[in-house]
Every structure is written in structure tokens, then in C-alpha cells.
N, C-alpha and C positions, 0 to 999 in steps of 0.2 A: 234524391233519386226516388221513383215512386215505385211501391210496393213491390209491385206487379215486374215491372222493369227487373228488381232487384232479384226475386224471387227466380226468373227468368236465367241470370247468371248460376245461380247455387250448381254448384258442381254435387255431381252423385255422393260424395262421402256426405258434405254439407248437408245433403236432405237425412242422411241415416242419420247423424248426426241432431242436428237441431228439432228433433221431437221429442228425443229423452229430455233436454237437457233442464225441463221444467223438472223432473223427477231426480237428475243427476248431475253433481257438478266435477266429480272428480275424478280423472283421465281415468284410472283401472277402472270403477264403476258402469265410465261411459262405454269403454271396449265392451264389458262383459254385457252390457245391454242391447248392443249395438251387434254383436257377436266380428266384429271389426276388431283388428290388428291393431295395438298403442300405437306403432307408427303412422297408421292412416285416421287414425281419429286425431293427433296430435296436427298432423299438417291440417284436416278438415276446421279445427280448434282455430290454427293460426290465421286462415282465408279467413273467417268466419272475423276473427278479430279485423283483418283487415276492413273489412265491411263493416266497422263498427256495430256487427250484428251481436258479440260477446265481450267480454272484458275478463280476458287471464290472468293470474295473478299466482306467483309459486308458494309453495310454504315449506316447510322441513319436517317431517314427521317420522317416529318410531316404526320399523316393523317388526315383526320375531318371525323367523321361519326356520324349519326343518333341519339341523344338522347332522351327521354320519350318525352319531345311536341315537338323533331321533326317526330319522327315516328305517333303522335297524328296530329299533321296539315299536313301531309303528308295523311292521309287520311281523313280528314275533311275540310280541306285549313287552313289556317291561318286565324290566328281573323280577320284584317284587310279586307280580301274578303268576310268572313262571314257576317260583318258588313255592308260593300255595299251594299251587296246581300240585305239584312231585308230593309235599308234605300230605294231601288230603287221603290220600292211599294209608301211609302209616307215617312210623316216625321215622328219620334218619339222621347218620353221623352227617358232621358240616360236611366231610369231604362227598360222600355219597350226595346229597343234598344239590351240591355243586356240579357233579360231574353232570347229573340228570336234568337237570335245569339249564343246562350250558351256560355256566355263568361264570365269567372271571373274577378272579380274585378281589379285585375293587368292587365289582357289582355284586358278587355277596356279601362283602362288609357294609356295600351301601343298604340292601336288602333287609341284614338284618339287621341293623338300626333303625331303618323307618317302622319294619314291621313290630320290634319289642316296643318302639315307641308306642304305635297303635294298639298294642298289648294281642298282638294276631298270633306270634311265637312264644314258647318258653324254649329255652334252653338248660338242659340238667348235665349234670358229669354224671356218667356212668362207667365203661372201659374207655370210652371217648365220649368228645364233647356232643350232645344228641339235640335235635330240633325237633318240638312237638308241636303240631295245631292246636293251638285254642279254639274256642266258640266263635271269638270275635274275626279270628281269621277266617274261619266258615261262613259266617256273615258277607266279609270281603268278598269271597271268591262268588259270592250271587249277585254279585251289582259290579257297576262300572265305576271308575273315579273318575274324580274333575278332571287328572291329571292323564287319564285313558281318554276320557272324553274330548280332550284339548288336543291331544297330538292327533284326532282325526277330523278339525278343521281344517278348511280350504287353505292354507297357505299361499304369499306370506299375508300376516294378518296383522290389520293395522292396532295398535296398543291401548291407542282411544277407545276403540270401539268396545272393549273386551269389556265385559260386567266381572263385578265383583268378585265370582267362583272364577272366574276364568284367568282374573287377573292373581288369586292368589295359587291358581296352579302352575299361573307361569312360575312365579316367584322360587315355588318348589322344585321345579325342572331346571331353572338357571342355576340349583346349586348343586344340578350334575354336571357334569363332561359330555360336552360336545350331543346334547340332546337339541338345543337351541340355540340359536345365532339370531343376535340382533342387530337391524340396521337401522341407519340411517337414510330417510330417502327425500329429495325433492318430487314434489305432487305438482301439478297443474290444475289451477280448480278455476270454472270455467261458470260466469253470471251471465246471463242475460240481459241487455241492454232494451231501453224504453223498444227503441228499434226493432229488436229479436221478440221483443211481446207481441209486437205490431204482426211479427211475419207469422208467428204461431197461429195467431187468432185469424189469419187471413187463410191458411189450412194450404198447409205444405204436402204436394202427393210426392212419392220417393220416384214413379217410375213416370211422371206422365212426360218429361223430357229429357232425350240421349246425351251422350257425351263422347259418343265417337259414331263414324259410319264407317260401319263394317261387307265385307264382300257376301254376306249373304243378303242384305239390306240393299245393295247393288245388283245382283241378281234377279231378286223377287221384285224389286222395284218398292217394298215397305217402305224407302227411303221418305217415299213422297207421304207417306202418314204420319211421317213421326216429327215432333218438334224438335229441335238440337239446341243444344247451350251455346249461347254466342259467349267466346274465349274473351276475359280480361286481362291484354295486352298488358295492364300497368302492374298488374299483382305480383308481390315479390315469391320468389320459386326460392328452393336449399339450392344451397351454394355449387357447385361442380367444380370440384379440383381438379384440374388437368396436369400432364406433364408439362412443364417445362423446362427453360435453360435457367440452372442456378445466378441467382441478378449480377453478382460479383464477375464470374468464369465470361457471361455475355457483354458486360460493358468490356473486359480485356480483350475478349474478341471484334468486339466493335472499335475499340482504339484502332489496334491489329489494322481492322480494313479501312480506316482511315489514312493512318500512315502510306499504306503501301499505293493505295487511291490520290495520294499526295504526291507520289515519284519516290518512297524513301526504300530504302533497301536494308531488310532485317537479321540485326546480326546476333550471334548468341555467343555463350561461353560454361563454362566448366562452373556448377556451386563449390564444389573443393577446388580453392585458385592458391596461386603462393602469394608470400607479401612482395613480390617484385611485381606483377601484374596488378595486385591490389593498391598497393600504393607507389613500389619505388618508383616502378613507371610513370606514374603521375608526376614524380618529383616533388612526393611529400619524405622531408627530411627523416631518416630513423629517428634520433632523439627529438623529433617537433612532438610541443603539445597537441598540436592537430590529431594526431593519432589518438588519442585518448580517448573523443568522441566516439570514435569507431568501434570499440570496446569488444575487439574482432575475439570470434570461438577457435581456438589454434588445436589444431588433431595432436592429437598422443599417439596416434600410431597407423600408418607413419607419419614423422615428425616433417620430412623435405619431399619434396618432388625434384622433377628433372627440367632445364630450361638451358636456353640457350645463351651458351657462355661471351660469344661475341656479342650479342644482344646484351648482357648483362654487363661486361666492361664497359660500353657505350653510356650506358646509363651511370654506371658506377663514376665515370668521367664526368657527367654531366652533373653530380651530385657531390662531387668533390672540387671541378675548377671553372663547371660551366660548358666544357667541351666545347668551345670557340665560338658562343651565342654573343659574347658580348658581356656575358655575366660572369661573377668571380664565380657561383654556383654557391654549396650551401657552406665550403671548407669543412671538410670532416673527414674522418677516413670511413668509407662507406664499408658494411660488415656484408661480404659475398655470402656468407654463412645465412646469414639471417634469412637474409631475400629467397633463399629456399624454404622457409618454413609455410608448412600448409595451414588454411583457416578455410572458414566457411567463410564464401565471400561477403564483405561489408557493402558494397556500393558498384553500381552497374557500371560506374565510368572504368572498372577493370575488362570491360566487352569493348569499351570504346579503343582501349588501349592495344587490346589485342589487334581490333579491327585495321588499327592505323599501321603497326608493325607488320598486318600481311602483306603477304603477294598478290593477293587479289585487288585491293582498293583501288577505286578510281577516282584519277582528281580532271574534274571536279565530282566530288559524288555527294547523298547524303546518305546516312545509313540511320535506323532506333534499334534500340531492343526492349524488352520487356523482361524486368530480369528479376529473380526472386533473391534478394537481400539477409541476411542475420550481423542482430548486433545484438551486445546484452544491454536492456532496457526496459525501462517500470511501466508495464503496462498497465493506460488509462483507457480513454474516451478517446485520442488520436494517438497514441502511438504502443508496435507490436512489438516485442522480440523479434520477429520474421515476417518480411513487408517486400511490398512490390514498388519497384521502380520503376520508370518509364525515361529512357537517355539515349540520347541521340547526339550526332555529332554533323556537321557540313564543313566540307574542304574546299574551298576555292581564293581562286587568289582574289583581291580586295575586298574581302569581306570585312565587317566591321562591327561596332557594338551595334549601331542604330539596328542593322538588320538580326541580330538578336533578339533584341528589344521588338523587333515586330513578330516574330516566331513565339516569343514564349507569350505574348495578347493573344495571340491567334489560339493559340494551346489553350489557354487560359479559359475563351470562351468558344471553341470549337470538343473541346471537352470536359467541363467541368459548369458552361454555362453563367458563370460569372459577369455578374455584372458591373461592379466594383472590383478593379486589379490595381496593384500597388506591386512596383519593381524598387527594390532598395539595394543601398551599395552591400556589398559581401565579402566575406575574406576565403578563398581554398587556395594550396598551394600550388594546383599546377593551374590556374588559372589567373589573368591582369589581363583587362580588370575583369573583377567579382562584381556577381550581381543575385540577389534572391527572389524570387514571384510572391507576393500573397494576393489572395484571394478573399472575399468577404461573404465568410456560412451564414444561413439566416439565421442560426441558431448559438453558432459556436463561436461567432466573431473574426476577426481575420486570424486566417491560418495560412501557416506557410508552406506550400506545396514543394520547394526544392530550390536549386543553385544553378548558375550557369555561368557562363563566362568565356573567355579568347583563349584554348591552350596558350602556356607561352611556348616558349621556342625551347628551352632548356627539356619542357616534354618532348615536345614534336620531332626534334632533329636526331634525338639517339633513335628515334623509332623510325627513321626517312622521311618525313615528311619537310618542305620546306614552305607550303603556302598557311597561310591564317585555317585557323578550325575551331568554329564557334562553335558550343558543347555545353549540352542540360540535362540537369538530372532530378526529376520530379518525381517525388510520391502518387503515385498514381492509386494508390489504397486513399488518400484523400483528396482525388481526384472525384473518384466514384463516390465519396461520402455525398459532394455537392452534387455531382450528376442524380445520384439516387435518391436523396434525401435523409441523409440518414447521420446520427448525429455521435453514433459509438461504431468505431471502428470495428470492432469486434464482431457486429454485424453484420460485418462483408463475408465471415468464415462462420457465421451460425447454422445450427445443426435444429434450430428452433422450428417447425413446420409451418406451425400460424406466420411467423416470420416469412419467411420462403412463399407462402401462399401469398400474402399480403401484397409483398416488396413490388411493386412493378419495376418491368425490364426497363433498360435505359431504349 
């Protein structure tokens, strides 16, 4: 780009900017020379790099500045010359001494140890302990110290810089209380590129071209004399954070208007369910291992809910002799007691169950829900103690596996985007046959997103149902990992802000 061309772009800070910077490389430096704000000289810095006109480069550097009694002795002196000052009148007891100097307890002990050091007090016993001026304290009180002298630099000040006296009156101020505070800081030091010599020596004027037109410049008609900076479109700007929708809450809501966009009809339920909605109804056996996975949170109080008794012998039949499906059922005697007890619900297919048992459903219908889950489990990189399902159920009569198998593809890459899907055989007990989904993460390998399968009939008929009802139940928290890209579950519910800025929406 040629000189002139370039020079042409320089936005107003850029010109204040790039004429110290032969004399100044380091951001406070540059502000104070510039009489510019750290923040506009730092962005001016940045353009400037972009234009390969400078080369930034950070570094970590000491500062000391002013803390509570150093900003206090800083306008009252320090104990020590407060103390002279009272003495140089006569002599007085420690407490006298103290009261008239205003100096607490620690700052007279500190007092007069530096000063018997510098041999500026005696101290004799008389009826009380008594402080006398010496010669050399007299001498003190006509001059300034290093250490008066230091607490009325510019603050903060960098540690390097400090010469030798300065450096050893820091020394002696850090071994008081809260006189000094030292930090730690990053600097931005800012060189000159072959480039930025070039522009120097071609003579940069600060006001000879605008950077905005303004209504009185429209008015008068100035417009027409003044040059303007043509804008670089490409140059990167600070970031703007906006509101928006948290990625996780938007992709569930996006599911949401898919479904419902599909014809499906959305049903919900209770998180505190009993184990007859959670499971008996399913027609998972009280003593089956099955349960075990589930590793349901059961209430302490109260321990049962209330349900419907006829409903509940229906089932209790169907779990003892089959209730005339054809099947012997599981033989057992089914515990009525039990099926009362409350938990946080384990698994959404308890919404599917309620759904089938209403009065409302229609056959043919389909319905989903979107249901919040607890089980107890080790939380890794996919999986939570409390997790979102996504389960839906369709009722019609000749349905079959193949049309499942086409619903959970469609699912598969209508939300989750998958390119690679794998359906395998399954086992749950109110389902024959069983079947499971995985999906292929770029990162995490296949993962299994959930279960599906044909209620059998041992379900469906205690609840009234008599036609086929093919029924799925997918994690839908890593659903969203593949939609979003995102490779620890945990991320779905982070409270992390860079996170949350970052994430794009589904």
C-alpha cells in the first residue's frame, strides 16, 4: 500500500498516536503524552498494529503505589516528623507525646525506633518515661527524607525506574503497614515497524483530515473543504456482546417447534411421580434387575401419593397373570404398597404412560414431551445426575418396527445432524422388540442417544389401549452436544460467560 494511500486511512487517535511513539513505547507513557485515555490509545495501538504500522508485545512489570496510611502520611507527614514537630517545643512523657502528634500506638512504637535509631531522641526515666530532642533530630526536622520525598511521586510507579535512594526508601516504607501496595501489572510496549518510520518521516499532520461530518459542517457547507477518512471495512473492531437466548434453553425450544410443526401433540407430567407411573405401568417387574439402572431418588416425606385403584389392580393383574394378553405376565404377587411410593421421576416414558391411560388421547394420534429426568450417576463428559429427555409415543393400528426405524433416522438427523446412525437390538421391559439409536460425535465417538421399541400389550391394555404404539426415549442433552458442538455435557448448563458468548445458537 503506498504511503500516502495509507496515511489517508489513519483514523484521529492513530495521528495523536504515532508521533510520540519515536520518544514512547509504553501504553501509560503514551496516554500521558498524548493526554488520551489508556483506552483510546490501546485501541489506536491495535489499528495501528493491524496496519503493520507497530509491533505489540506485553510484558509483566512491578508497580508500588499508595495505600490507606500511605495516602494518610502523605497528607499529614509521617509519624516520625509529626513527632519531632510536638518534641521541638520541649520535652514530653510518651503518653503526652502521643496524644499531640495523633499517633496510635503502633505508630509510636514504630516512631520511636526509627528515630533512637537515627539517634534524633533520648528517652530518660524521670516520674515517667520522658522523650527529649537531640541535635540530630533538629537537623531532621530542616530537611525532607527519601522516604517523605518518595510518598510525593506521581503514583503508581514503576519499580525499574526507581534509583537507588528511591529504591531503598521503598524498602523502608514496605516494612510498615499498609503505607505501600505492590503490584503486579501487564504493559503493552509498542515498536515501530520499518513501515511506521517510513510514515513518520513522510510527516503525519493530526488535524489535516476528518473522521466524521458533523451538522454544523452540513450547515456552513465546510464539508466541501475538508478531507475525510475513507473507513477500513476489513479492520477488526472489540467485540459487542449482546443478549441472547442461552444455546441449551434455544435448541429445547427449537426441538419444541419442530415436533409440534410435525403434527405431534405435547404432553407433560408431575417430576414427583409414583413408582406405578414410573415403572409398574410400564410393566417393569418390582424385583427385575432392570430397576437398578434407574437408581430412582424416593421422598422421605411424603413417602406415597394417591392413584387410582382400579387402574392399579388392572395393572397389578397384568403383572401377575398377564390379564388375558396371551401372556402368563411376570408371576409374582405384585406389592399395591409399594406402587405408592414417591420419587423423582427416572425416565419420561412415565408422561407416555400417563398420556395412554387418559381420556383425552386419540387413536390414531402422536404425542412428545420434553421431560426433565433424575437418577443417581457419576458425573463425566456425557452423563448428569438430572438430564433432559426427549419421548414421544404414536398409536395407530398397523404400525410396525420398520416405521420406527424411520422416525428415530429422521430424529437422528433432523436434530442432532448426524451423519453416521447405527440402530441396535435393546432390551426394556415394557417394550418387544427393543431397539437403541447411536450416533457418531466428531469428537466423542458413538454415543448412544436412547431406546425405543413397540409397547407390548401387557402395557397398553391395563391402560385401554388396544392398537400397536411405537415409543422413544432419547437423551436429548446429547442430542444438543452434536447439534452444538460441544464435547462435555456439562456445558449445556454452564454459568461460564466466555462459554455462553462463544456457543452459537443451534
Amino acid at each position: 500500500m503506498e504511503i500516502k494511500a495509507l496515511i489517508a486511512k489513519l483514523h484521529q487517535l492513530e495521528r495523536q498516536v504515532l508521533p510520540v511513539l519515536e520518544s514512547y513505547t509504553y501504553l501509560s507513557d503514551i496516554a500521558k503524552a498524548t493526554n488520551l485515555k489508556e483506552v483510546q490509545v490501546m485501541r489506536a495501538l491495535q489499528w495501528l498494529q493491524n496496519k503493520k504500522i507497530i509491533e505489540l508485545s506485553s510484558e509483566t512489570k512491578k508497580f508500588v503505589d499508595l495505600d490507606v496510611n500511605g495516602k494518610k502520611y502523605l497528607k499529614e507527614g509521617l509519624p516520625e516528623r509529626r513527632l519531632l514537630t510536638v518534641l521541638k517545643k520541649s520535652k514530653l512523657t510518651i503518653k503526652q507525646a502521643a496524644e499531640k502528634a495523633k499517633l496510635t500506638k503502633e505508630e509510636l512504637n514504630i516512631c520511636l525506633g526509627i528515630l533512637r535509631k537515627k539517634a534524633a531522641i533520648f528517652i530518660t526515666k524521670e516520674k515517667e518515661l520522658v522523650i527529649k530532642l537531640l541535635d540530630q533530630g533538629k537537623k531532621l526536622l530542616e530537611k525532607e527524607t527519601a522516604e517523605e520525598r518518595f510518598l510525593k511521586k506521581e503514583f503508581p510507579v514503576d519499580i525499574e525506574s526507581l534509583k537507588a535512594e528511591e529504591k531503598l526508601a521503598l524498602e523502608n516504607l514496605k516494612q510498615r503497614k499498609k503505607i505501600l501496595n505492590i503490584v503486579e501489572k501487564k504493559t503493552k510496549n509498542a515498536q515501530l515497524t520499518e513501515l511506521g518510520k517510513q510514515l513518520l518521516e513522510s510527516g503525519i499532520e493530526i488535524t489535516d483530515i476528518m473522521d466524521r461530518l458533523t451538522s454544523e459542517m452540513l450547515k456552513t457547507g465546510k464539508w466541501r473543504e475538508k478531507k475525510f477518512r475513507p473507513y477500513d471495512i476489513m479492520i477488526n473492531v472489540p467485540s459487542i456482546n449482546i443478549g441472547k437466548a442461552q444455546h441449551y434453553r434455544a435448541f429445547l425450544d427449537q426441538a419444541r417447534q419442530k415436533f409440534l410443526s410435525m403434527g405431534f401433540t405435547e404432553m407433560t407430567g408431575p417430576i414427583v411421580e409414583t413408582d406405578f407411573w414410573d415403572m409398574d405401568a410400564l410393566y417393569m417387574p418390582q424385583f427385575h434387575s432392570a430397576r437398578d439402572i434407574h437408581q430412582a431418588h424416593y421422598i422421605k416425606d411424603p413417602q406415597y401419593g394417591e392413584l387410582d385403584e382400579k387402574l392399579v389392580n388392572k395393572v397389578k393383574q397384568a403383572h401377575e397373570n398377564g390379564l388375558g394378553t396371551g401372556s402368563k405376565g411376570w408371576q409374582y404377587k405384585f406389592d399395591t404398597k409399594r406402587t405408592h411410593r414417591l420419587l423423582l421421576r427416572t425416565q419420561g416414558t412415565a408422561c407416555s404412560a400417563r398420556k395412554l391411560a387418559s381420556k383425552d388421547i386419540n387413536i390414531p394420534g402422536k404425542y412428545f414431551g420434553i421431560t426433565r429426568c433424575f437418577r443417581y450417576d457419576v458425573t463425566d463428559s456425557t452423563h448428569l445426575a438430572d438430564f433432559t429427555q426427549i419421548e414421544g409415543i404414536v398409536a395407530e393400528e398397523g404400525l410396525n418396527i420398520r416405521h420406527l426405524f424411520g422416525l428415530l433416522k429422521m430424529f437422528a438427523k433432523e436434530f442432532a445432524d448426524a451423519e453416521e446412525i447405527k440402530i441396535v437390538p435393546g432390551y426394556f421391559p415394557f417394550t418387544e422388540p427393543s431397539a437403541e439409536l447411536f450416533v457418531k460425535h466428531p469428537e466423542l465417538g458413538w454415543v448412544e442417544l436412547g431406546g425405543a421399541g413397540i409397547f407390548r400389550p401387557e402395557m397398553t391394555k391395563p391402560l385401554g389401549i388396544d392398537v400397536p404404539v411405537i415409543a422413544w426415549g432419547l437423551g436429548i442433552d446429547r442430542l444438543a452436544m452434536c447439534k452444538l458442538g460441544i464435547k462435555d455435557i456439562r456445558q449445556l448448563y454452564s454459568q461460564d460467560l466466555e462459554l455462553l458468548r462463544k456457543t452459537k445458537l443451534p
